[in-house]
Each structure stands twice: as structure tokens, then as C-alpha cells.
C-alpha positions as MATLAB code, in Angstrom:
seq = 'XXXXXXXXXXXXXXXXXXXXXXXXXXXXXXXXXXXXXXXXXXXXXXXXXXXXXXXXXXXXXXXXXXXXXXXXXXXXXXXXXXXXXXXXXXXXXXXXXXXXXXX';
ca = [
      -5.307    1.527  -14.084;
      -4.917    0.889  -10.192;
      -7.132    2.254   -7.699;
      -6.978    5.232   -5.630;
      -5.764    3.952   -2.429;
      -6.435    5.659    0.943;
      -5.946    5.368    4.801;
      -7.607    7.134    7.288;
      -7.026    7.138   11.399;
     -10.224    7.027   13.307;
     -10.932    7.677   16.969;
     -13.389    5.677   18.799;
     -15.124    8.275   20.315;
     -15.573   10.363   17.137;
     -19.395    9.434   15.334;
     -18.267    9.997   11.765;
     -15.327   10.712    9.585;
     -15.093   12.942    6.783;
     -14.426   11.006    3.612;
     -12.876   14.021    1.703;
     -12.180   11.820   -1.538;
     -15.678   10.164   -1.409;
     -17.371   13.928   -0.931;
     -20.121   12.133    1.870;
     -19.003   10.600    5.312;
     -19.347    7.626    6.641;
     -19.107    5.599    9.843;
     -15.907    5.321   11.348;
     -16.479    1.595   12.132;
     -17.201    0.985    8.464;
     -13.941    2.171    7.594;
     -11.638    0.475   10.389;
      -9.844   -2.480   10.374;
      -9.018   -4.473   13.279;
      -5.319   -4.035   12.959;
      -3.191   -1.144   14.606;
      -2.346    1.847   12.513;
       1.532    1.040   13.578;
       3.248   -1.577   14.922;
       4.108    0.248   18.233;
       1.095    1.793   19.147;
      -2.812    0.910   19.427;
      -4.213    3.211   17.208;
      -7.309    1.989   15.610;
      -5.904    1.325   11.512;
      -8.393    1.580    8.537;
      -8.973   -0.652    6.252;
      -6.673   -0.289    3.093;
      -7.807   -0.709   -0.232;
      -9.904    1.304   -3.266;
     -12.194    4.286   -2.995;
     -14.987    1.615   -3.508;
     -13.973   -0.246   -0.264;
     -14.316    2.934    1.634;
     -17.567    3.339    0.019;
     -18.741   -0.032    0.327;
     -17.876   -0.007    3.587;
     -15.476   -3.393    3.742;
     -14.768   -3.857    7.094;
     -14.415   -6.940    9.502;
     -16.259   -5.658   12.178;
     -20.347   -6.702   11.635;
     -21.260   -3.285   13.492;
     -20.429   -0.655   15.323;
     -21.040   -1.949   19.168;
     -18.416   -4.851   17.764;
     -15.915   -2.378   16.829;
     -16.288   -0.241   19.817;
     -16.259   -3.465   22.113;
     -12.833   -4.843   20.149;
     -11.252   -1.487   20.316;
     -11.814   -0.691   24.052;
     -10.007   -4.322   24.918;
      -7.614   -4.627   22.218;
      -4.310   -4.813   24.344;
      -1.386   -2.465   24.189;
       0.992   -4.577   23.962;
       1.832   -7.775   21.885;
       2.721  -10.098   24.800;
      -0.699   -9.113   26.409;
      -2.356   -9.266   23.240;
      -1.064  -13.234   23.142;
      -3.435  -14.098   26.350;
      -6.341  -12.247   24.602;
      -6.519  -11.305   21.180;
      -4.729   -9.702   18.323;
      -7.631  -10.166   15.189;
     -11.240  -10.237   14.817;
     -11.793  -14.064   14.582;
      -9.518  -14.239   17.952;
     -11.949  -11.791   19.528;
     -15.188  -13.386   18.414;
     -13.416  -16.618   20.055;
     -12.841  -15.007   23.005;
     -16.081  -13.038   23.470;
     -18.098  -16.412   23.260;
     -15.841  -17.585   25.549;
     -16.507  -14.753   28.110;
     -20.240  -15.322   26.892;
     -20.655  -19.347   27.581;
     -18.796  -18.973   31.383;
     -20.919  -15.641   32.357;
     -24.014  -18.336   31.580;
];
């Protein structure tokens, strides 16, 4: 039998999210991906998957001030998002690069 599969929308500014199928609650940043909810907006998307991953908390970010700091420049739009980032691995890439010239 499949898994219960859920989405949630998170805001940034928010502290924690009610995780009405999981009866507790639980970071936002633990249950955020680093994708947009839609393709024509930035709102943050979740992380898609089982109950247990919204448990677990499976999530790319490695803590919250990484998902805060990735959300707050995450780009609005695609072509803008080309000279930045549009994923986690292109951020860390680019946050070491802001990192090594800043040294």
C-alpha cells in the first residue's frame, strides 16, 4: 500500500508549522524543499513524499540559517535565477564563491 503523501506551503518568517497529519509540529525548514511551490511564483515548496519524510524531516537544506539564507536570495525569475541559482548544490556553489572573494 502507497504512502500518504502530503504538501505543505511554508512562510519564511513563520517559526513552525502545524503538521495536522503527524499530530506534533515541526520546523518549517525541515519540511521545505528548495524548489518553488509553482512554476510562476517563488513560493517556498515542501518537500513531497511519505508521512515519514515529514517526520524524518528529509530536507536539502542542513539547517535553518541555510534555508532562510537560500530563500531570501532565491530569484524571482528564471532568467535571473540563471546568473545565480535555481537548486541547493547551485547555492552552496555560489555562497563559497561569495565566501572565498569576501576573504
Amino acid at each position: 500500500m502507497g504512502g500518504l503523501v502530503i504538501a505543505f506551503r511554508v512562510r519564511v518568517r513563520s517559526h513552525f508549522l502545524d503538521m495536522k497529519a503527524g499530530g506534533g509540529k515541526e520546523r518549517q525548514w525541515r519540511m521545505a524543499s528548495d524548489t518553488p511551490g509553482s512554476g510562476n511564483t517563488t513560493n517556498i515548496g515542501s518537500i513531497y513524499g511519505n508521512l515519514d519524510d515529514f517526520k524524518l524531516g528529509n530536507t536539502p537544506f542542513e539547517s535553518e540559517t541555510e534555508f532562510l539564507d537560500y530563500w531570501r536570495n532565491y530569484e524571482k525569475t528564471a532568467e535571473l535565477r540563471k546568473l545565480k541559482f535555481s537548486n541547493i548544490r547551485e547555492y552552496r556553489s555560489w555562497k563559497q564563491q561569495r565566501t572565498d572573494t569576501n576573504l
